[in-house]
N, C-alpha and C positions, 0 to 999 in steps of 0.2 A: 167063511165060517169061523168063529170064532168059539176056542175052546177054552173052558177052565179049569184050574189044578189049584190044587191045598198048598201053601205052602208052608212048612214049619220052620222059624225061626229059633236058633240057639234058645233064647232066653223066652219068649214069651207062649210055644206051642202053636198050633194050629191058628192060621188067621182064619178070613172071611176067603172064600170064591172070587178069582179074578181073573181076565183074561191071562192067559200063559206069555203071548206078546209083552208086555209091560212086567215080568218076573224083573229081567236084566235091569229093566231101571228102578224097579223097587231093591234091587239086590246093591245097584250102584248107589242111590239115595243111605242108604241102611249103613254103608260102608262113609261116606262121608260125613252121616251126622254121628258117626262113632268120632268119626277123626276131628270133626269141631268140639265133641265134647271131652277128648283127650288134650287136644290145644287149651278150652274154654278150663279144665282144672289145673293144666300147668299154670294157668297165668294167673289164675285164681290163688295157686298156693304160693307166688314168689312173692314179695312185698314190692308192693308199686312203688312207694318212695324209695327204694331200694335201685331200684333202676334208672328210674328217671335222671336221679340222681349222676350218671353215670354217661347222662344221655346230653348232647347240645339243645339247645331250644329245636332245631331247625327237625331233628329228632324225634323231638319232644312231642311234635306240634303234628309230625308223620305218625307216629304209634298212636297218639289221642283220635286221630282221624281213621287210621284204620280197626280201629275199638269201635269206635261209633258207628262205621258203616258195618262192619258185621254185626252188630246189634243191630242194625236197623234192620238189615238184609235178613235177618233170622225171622225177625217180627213177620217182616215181607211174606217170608216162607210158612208164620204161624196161620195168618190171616188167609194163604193159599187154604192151608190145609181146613181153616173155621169154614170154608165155600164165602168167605169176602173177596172181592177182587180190588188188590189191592193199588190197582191204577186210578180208581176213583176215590181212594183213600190218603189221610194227611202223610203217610209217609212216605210217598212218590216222591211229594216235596223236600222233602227234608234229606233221603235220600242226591236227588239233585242239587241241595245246597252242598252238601257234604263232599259232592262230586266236585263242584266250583272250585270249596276251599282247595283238595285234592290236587286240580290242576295249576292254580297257583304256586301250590306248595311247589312241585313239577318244574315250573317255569324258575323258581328262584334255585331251584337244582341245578337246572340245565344253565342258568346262568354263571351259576358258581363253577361249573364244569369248562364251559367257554376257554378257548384260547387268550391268555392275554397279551397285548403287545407291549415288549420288555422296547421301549423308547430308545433306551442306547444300543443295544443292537441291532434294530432297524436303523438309526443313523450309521453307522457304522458301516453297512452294507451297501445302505446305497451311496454312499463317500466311498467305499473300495467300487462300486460299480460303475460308476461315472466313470467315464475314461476323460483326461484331460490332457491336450497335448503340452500346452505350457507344462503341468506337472512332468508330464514323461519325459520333455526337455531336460526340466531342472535335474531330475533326477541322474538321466546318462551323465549330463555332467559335472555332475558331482563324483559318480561311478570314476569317470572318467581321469578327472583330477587325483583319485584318493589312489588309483591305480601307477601313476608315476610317481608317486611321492617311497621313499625308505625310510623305513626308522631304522637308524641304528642305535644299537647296547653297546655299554662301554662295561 
């Protein structure tokens, strides 16, 4: 059975009739498109070239790319709400393109992050990790020699 309830919102009063099941997600929805449109005028009132500014390319290229998919994604959400479905529509695509660039951008990240190999310190260790008898020869007797010798001060 399913039942229905009024529900009244802060700002607008009385909606329509809706099942009581689906409140919590109209109540979760209502709470995030406040928070995107608290995001959407902070970004609104700072000046872009102000930041950008401030920003590397690699940056640059990450902020323009997640602008573009939450604009897309909103769209997405406009055309849910017109009854368009919007997997048969152009911006699946473009979504998906924007997804591409996304993971790329990802990968020259994850690159950048990568361990590098410092050349002389790898040599270095694997020259102390070699055991070499000839060396450990030379060496005793050298030890060996430097140990009978005196210096004297006058």
């Amino acid at each position: 059975m399913v039942t229905y309830s009024v529900h009244t919102m802060a700002d607008d009063g009385p909606m329509e009739d809706y099942p009581t099941e689906i409140e919590e997600n109209l109540n979760d929805f209502e709470s995030s498109m406040s928070s995107v449109q608290n995001m959407v005028q902070t970004l609104v009132s700072v000046s872009r070239s102000d930041n950008l500014l401030k920003l590397d390319p690699l940056d640059r290229a990450k902020l323009d790319l997640m602008s573009a998919y939450a604009l897309n994604s909103m769209f997405w959400m406009y055309l849910v709400t017109q009854g368009v479905n919007p997997k048969d529509h152009a911006i699946k695509q473009e979504l998906e393109r924007i997804r591409t660039y996304m993971n790329k951008i990802k990968e020259i990240t994850d690159k950048r992050k990568a361990a590098r190999l410092d050349k002389d310190a790898a040599s270095r260790f694997v020259r102390n990790a070699l055991w070499d008898a000839e060396d450990k020869k030379r060496k005793d007797t050298a030890e060996h020699h430097q140990r009978g010798k005196h210096i004297r001060f006058s």
